[in-house]
Each structure stands twice: as structure tokens, then as C-alpha cells.
C-alpha positions in Angstrom: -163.3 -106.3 -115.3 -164.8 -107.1 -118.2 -162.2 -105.9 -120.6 -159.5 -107.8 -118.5 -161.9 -111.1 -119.4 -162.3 -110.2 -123.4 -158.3 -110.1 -123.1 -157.8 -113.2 -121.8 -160.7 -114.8 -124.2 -158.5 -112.9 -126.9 -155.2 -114.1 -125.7 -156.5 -117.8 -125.3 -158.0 -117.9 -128.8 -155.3 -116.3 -130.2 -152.4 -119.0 -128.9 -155.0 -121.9 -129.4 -154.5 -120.4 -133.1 -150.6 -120.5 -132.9 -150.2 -123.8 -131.6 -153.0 -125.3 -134.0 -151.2 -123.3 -137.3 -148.0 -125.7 -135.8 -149.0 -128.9 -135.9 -150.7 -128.5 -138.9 -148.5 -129.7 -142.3 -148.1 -127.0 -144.7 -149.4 -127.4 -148.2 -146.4 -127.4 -151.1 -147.9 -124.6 -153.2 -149.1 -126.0 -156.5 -146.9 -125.3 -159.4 -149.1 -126.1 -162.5 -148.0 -123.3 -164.4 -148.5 -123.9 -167.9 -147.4 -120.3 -169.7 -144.5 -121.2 -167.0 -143.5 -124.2 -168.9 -143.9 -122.7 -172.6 -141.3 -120.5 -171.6 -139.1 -122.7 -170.7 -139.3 -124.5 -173.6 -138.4 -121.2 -175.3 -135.8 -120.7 -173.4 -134.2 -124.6 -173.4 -134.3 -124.0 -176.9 -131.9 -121.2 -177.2 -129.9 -123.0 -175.0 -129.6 -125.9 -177.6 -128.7 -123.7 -180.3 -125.8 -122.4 -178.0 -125.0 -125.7 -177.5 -125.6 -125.5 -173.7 -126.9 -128.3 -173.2 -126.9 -128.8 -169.2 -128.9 -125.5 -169.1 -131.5 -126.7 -171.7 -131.6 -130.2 -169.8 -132.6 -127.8 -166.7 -134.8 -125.8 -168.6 -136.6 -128.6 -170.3 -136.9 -130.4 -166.6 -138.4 -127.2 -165.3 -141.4 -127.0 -168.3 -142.4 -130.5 -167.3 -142.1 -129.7 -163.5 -144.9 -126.8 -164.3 -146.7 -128.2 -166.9 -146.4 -132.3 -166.1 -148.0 -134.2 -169.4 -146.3 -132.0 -171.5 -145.0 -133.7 -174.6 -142.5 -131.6 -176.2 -139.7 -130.8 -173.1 -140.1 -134.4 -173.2 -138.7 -135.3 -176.4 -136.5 -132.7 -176.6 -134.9 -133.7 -173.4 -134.5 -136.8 -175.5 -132.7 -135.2 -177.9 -130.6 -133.4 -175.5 -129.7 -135.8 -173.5 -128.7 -138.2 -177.0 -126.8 -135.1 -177.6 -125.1 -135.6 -174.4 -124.2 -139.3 -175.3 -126.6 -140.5 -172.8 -128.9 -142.8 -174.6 -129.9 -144.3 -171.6 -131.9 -141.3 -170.4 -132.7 -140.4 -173.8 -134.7 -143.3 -174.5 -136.6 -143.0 -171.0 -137.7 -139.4 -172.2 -138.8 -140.2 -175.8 -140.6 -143.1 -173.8 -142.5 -140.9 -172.0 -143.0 -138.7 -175.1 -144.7 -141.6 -176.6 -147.1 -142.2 -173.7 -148.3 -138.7 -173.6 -148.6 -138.6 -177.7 -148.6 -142.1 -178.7 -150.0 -141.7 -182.3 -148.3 -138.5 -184.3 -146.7 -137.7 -187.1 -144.0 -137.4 -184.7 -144.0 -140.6 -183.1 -143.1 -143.1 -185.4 -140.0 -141.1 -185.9 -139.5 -141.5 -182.4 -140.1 -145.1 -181.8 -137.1 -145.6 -184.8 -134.7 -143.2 -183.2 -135.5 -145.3 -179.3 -135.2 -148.5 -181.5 -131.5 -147.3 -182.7 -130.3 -146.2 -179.3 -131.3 -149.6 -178.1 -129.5 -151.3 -181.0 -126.2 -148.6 -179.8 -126.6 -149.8 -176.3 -126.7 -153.5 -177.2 -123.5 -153.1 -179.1 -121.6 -151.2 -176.5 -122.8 -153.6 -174.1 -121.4 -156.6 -176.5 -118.0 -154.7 -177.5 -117.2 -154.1 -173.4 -117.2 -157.8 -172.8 
């Protein structure tokens, strides 16, 4: 008798447990992975040199998935995607390069090269009239 009541105790705790685990929202897992992101850097790198760019696009997109402020998928996705002949989306990355390093060495090389892709659009803009 009193075995048959600990199963059913068991039993109702145990699919009180089931259903609560259902309506409950599942966590995404976090994916801050910086030594993650470093290597796909690397790796987006080689790519370039290989002249791949679509996988070093990916590549660089993944580093700043795992590793979000991270400047330097950032402007190489800028070069990659000038590469590309995109300087749309090249100028939104070096952008964001420039909010997450605003004062380097680096970044007054960057602000000349957005200023020139702005000047390019301008003129394509003015030439497709």
C-alpha cells in the first residue's frame, strides 16, 4: 500500500516535471566564444589569399558571431566585401570597425578608404542617370 502511494507521488511529480520542461522556452546556448572567433579569422584569411572570397565573407561573419565587438573580421569583411565590388557593405563594416576602434593607427586609413567608396558610389549613382 504504501509503495503503490510513493508510485503515484513519483509518477505525479515526475509528469508535473514533463509538462512544466514544455511550456517553458528554451535558452539559445550562448556562443561567446572568443578562441572560436580568432580562428576564424585565421581561417578567413587563408581564404583571402586563395581568393575565396565568399568563404572568407562566411568565415569573418562567424568570428564576429562568437566574438561580437571584435574589430578585425570587421574590417577585413570590409575589405572583402570591396574586393567583391560591393562598396555598399564594405563601408557599413569599416563603419562598424571605426565604432569599436575609433582612434588607431588604423583608423584614419579607414575613414579615407570609406570616404573613397562613398565618392565611387556617388559617381556611379551620377553616371546611371
Amino acid at each position: 500500500m504504501i509503495s503503490s502511494k510513493i508510485s503515484t507521488v513519483i509518477a505525479i511529480v515526475f509528469l508535473c516535471g514533463i509538462a512544466s520542461a514544455q511550456n517553458l522556452p528554451v535558452p539559445p546556448a550562448p556562443k561567446y566564444n572568443p578562441m572560436r572567433a580568432v580562428h576564424d579569422v585565421s581561417v578567413g584569411k587563408f581564404y583571402m589569399k586563395r581568393d575565396d572570397i565568399h568563404g572568407a565573407i562566411a568565415r569573418f561573419k562567424d568570428a564576429i558571431e562568437y566574438k561580437p565587438n571584435y574589430a578585425e573580421p570587421c574590417l577585413l569583411l570590409g575589405q572583402a566585401y570591396e574586393k567583391k565590388g560591393d562598396p555598399a557593405r564594405a563601408i557599413d563594416y569599416y563603419q562598424q570597425y571605426l565604432k569599436i576602434l575609433p582612434s588607431t593607427p588604423e583608423s584614419k586609413k579607414v575613414r579615407e578608404r570609406v570616404a573613397k567608396l562613398q565618392e565611387k558610389i556617388k559617381r556611379e549613382k551620377l553616371a546611371s542617370r
